[in-house]
C-alpha positions in Angstrom: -171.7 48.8 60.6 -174.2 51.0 62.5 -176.9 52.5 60.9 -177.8 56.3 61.5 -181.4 56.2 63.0 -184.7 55.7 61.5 -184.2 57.7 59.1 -181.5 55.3 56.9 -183.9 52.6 57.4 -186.7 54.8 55.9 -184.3 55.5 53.0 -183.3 51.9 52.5 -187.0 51.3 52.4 -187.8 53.6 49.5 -189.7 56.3 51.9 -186.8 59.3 51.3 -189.3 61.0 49.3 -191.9 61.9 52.4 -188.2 63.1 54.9 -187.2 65.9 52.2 -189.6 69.0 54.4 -188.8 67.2 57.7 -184.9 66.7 57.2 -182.7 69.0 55.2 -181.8 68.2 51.7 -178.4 68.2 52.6 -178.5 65.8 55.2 -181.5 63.5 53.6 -178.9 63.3 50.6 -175.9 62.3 52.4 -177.9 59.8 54.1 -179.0 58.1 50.3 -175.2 58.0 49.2 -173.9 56.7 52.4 -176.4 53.6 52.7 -175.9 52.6 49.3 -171.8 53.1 49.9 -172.5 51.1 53.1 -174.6 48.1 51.1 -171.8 47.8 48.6 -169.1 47.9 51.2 -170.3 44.6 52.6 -171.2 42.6 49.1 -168.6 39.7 48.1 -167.1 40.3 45.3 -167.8 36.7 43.9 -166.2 37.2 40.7 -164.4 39.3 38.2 -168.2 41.4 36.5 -169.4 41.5 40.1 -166.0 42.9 41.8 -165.9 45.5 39.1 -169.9 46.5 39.9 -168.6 47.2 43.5 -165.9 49.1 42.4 -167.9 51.6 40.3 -170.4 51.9 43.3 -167.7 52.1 46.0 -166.4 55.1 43.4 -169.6 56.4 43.3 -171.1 56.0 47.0 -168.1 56.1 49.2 -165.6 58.6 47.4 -165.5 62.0 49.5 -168.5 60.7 52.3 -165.8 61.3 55.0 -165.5 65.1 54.2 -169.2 65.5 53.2 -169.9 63.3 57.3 -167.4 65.9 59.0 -168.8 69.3 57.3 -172.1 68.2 57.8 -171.5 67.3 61.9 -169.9 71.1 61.7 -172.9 72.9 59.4 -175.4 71.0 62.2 -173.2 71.0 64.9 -176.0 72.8 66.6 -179.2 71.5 65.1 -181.9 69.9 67.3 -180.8 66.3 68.7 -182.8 64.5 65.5 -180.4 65.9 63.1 -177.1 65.6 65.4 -178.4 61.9 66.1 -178.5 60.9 62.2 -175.1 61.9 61.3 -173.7 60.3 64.4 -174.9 56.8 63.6 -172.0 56.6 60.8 -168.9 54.7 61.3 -165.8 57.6 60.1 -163.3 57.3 58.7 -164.5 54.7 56.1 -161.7 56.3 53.5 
């Protein structure tokens, strides 16, 4: 798994709050959902309760990040290198 810049690792570390005028919401969103889909995409499934729990957040995290990944790299296709950077990090297709 490779992790899109900084920027996810300030998100995973609770600091998405202080990015929303310095990234676009857009982006700084799709970020959120994608690290969390990425966390439960590597947990074990170690029995029956806890394989559901994935399930739900796989539902909820993954579902449609490979469409919102592709129009985003198209809607910032041309954005300074920061911006391009971030959404390159992600693996695609995860679906």
């Amino acid at each position: 798994m490779r992790w899109a810049s900084t920027l996810t690792l300030m998100v995973v570390a609770g600091a998405a709050p202080a990015l929303s005028a310095d990234v676009p919401r857009d982006i700084a969103a799709f970020v959120a959902d994608r690290q969390q889909c990425d966390h439960f995409r590597s947990e074990e499934p170690y029995d029956a309760a806890r394989r559901q729990e994935i399930a739900a957040a796989l539902d909820r995290f993954c579902r449609g990040t490979d469409a919102r990944l592709s129009d985003l790299r198209k809607t910032y296709r041309k954005a300074p290198e920061k911006i391009r950077r971030m959404l390159s990090g992600f693996e695609y297709p995860i679906e």
